[in-house]
C-alpha positions in Angstrom: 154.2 69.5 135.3 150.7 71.4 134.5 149.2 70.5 131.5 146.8 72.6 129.4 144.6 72.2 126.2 143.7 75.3 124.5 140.9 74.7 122.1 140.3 77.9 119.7 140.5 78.3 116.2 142.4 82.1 116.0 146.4 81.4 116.0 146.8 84.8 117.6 144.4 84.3 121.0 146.1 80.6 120.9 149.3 82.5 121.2 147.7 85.2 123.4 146.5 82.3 125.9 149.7 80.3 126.0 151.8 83.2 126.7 149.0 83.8 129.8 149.8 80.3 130.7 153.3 80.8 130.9 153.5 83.7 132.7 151.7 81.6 135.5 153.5 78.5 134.9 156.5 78.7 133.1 157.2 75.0 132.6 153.8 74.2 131.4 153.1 71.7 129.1 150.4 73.3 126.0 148.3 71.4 124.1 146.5 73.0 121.2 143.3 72.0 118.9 141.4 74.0 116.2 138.3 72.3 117.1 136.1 70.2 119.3 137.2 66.6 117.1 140.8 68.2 117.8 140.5 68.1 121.6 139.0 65.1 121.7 141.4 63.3 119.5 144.0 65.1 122.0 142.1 64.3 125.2 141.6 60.4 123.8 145.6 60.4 124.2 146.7 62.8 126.6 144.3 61.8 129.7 145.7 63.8 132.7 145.7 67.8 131.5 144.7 69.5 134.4 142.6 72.2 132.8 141.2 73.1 129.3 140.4 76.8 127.7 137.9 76.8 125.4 136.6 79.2 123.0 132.9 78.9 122.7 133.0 80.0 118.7 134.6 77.1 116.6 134.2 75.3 113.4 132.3 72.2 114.8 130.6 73.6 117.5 128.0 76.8 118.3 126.9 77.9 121.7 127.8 75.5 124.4 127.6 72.3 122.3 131.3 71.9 122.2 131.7 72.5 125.8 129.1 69.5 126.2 130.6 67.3 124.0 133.8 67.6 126.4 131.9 67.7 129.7 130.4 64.4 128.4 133.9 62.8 127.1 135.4 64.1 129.7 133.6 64.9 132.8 136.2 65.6 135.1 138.0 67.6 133.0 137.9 71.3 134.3 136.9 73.3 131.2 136.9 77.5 131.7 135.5 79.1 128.5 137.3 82.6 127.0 135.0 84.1 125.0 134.3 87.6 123.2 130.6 86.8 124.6 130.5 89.3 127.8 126.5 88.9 128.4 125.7 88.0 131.8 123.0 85.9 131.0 125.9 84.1 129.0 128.1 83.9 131.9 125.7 82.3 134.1 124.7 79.7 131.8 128.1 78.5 131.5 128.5 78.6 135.6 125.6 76.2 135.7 126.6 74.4 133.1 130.1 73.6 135.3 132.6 75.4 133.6 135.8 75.8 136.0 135.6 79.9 134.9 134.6 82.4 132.5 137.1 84.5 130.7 136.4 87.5 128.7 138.7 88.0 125.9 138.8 92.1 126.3 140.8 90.5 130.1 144.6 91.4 129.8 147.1 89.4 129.6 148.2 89.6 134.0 144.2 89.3 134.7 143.8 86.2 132.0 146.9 84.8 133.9 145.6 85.6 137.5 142.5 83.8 136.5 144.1 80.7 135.6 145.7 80.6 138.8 142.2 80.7 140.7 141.3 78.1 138.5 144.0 76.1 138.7 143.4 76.5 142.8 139.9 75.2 142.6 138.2 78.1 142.5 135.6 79.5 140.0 137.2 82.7 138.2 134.4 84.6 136.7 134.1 88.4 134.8 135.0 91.4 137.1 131.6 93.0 136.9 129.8 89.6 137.1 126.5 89.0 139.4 125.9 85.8 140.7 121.9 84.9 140.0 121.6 84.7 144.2 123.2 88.3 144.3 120.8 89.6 141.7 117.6 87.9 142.9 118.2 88.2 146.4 117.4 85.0 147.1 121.3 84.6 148.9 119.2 83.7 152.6 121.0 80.9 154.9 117.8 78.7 153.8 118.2 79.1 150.7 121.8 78.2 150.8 121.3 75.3 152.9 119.2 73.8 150.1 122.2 74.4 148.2 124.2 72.9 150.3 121.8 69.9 150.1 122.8 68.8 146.5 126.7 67.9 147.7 127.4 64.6 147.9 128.8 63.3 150.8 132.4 63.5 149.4 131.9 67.4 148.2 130.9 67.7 151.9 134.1 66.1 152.9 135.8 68.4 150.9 134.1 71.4 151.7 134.4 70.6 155.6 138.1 70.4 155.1 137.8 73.5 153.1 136.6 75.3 156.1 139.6 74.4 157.9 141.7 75.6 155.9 142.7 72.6 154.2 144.9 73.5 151.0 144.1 71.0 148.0 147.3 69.0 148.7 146.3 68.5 152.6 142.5 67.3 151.3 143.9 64.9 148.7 146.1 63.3 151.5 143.1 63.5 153.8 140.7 61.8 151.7 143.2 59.6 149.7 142.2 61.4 146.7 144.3 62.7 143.8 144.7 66.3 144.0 143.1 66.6 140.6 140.0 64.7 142.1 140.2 67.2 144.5 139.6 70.1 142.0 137.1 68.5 140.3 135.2 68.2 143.6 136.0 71.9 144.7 134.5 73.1 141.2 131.3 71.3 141.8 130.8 72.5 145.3 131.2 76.2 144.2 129.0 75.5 141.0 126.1 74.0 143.6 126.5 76.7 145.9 126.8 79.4 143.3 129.8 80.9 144.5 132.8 81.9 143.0 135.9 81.6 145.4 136.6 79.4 147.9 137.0 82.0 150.8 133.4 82.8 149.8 132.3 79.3 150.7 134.2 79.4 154.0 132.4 82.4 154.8 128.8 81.7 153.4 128.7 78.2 155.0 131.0 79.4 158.1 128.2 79.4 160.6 125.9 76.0 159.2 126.6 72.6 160.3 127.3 70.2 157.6 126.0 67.2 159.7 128.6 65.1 158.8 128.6 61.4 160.5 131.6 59.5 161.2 131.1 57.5 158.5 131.6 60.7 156.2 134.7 62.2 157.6 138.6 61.4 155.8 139.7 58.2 156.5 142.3 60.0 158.7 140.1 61.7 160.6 137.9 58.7 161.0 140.7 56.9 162.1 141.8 59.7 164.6 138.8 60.0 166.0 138.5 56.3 166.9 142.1 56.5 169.2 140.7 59.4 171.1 
């Protein structure tokens, strides 16, 4: 069973956002707080939800202070923030941050629930009209994303070579003896470092680039293939 923590302070959104849920996941399993201390009272006794929606304006928290405060409670909790805050400047600040997604709260009901799904995948859902800072600057060249692609660690390359495979997040958790949920946190990450948004973006931008990855870093399975042949 998926299991979700929606932190906001307006009983109608919460509603609004659980009925989202549902609609992707009917047998869900909704947690709900009124405020940062809320989620993390929730989050000190429910230790495995598998993603958290957070509202950016609450009682006990102003800009992305509550989101920090869970990032550093919790930090590999995937957190997407819905927020009436549509700026892009906003958007990308939350991105680099490491939140899972950004979700407008003008997004209907389907679109809100189609973004959890993305989420949910490992993906990084973000605003319909957004531009990603490489996009706007122009500064999306195969050096510059090999730089990028730099800052993984060797397990996020693991991931991300399986990814390019066409792994599914079940296949990479067996793989790499990892719980799936591990395995989302890493996918998040990856896209977050290589500022991209989907994971058929990352196949595609990294398609053509060799990761360089030793023995040594491949799945234990693969490892262990490799050594019969």
């Amino acid at each position: 069973m998926t299991r979700f923590l929606i932190i906001d302070d307006h009983p109608l959104f919460r509603e609004a956002l659980g009925n989202a849920v549902r609609l992707a996941l009917p047998d869900a399993q909704i947690f709900e707080a009124l405020s940062i201390a809320d989620a993390l009272n929730i989050l000190g006794s429910q230790s495995d939800i598998d993603l958290a929606l957070l509202d950016l304006t609450l009682p006990d928290a102003t800009g992305f202070s509550g989101f920090l405060q869970l990032r550093a409670a919790h930090p590999r909790l995937p957190v997407a923030i819905v927020s009436s805050e549509e700026d892009q400047h906003v958007v990308r600040e939350a991105l680099s941050l490491g939140a899972a997604g950004y979700l407008p709260k003008s997004t209907s009901k389907r679109e809100l629930t189609a973004a959890i799904e993305r989420v949910l995948s490992g993906s990084v859902s973000v605003p319909k009209d957004f531009v990603p800072a490489a996009e706007r600057d122009g500064n999306g060249s195969s050096r510059a994303l090999q730089a990028r692609l730099a800052q993984l660690t060797p397990q996020q390359l693991r991931v991300l070579d399986l990814i390019r495979r066409g792994y599914q997040n079940r296949d990479i958790a067996g793989e790499l003896q990892l719980a799936e949920s591990t395995v989302k946190a890493h996918i998040t990450e990856i896209l977050r470092k290589l500022r991209l948004y989907s994971r058929n973006k990352a196949v595609v931008e990294t398609g053509k680039i060799d990761l360089h990855l030793p023995t040594e870093h491949l799945g234990p399975r693969t490892a262990a293939r490799r050594k019969q042949q």
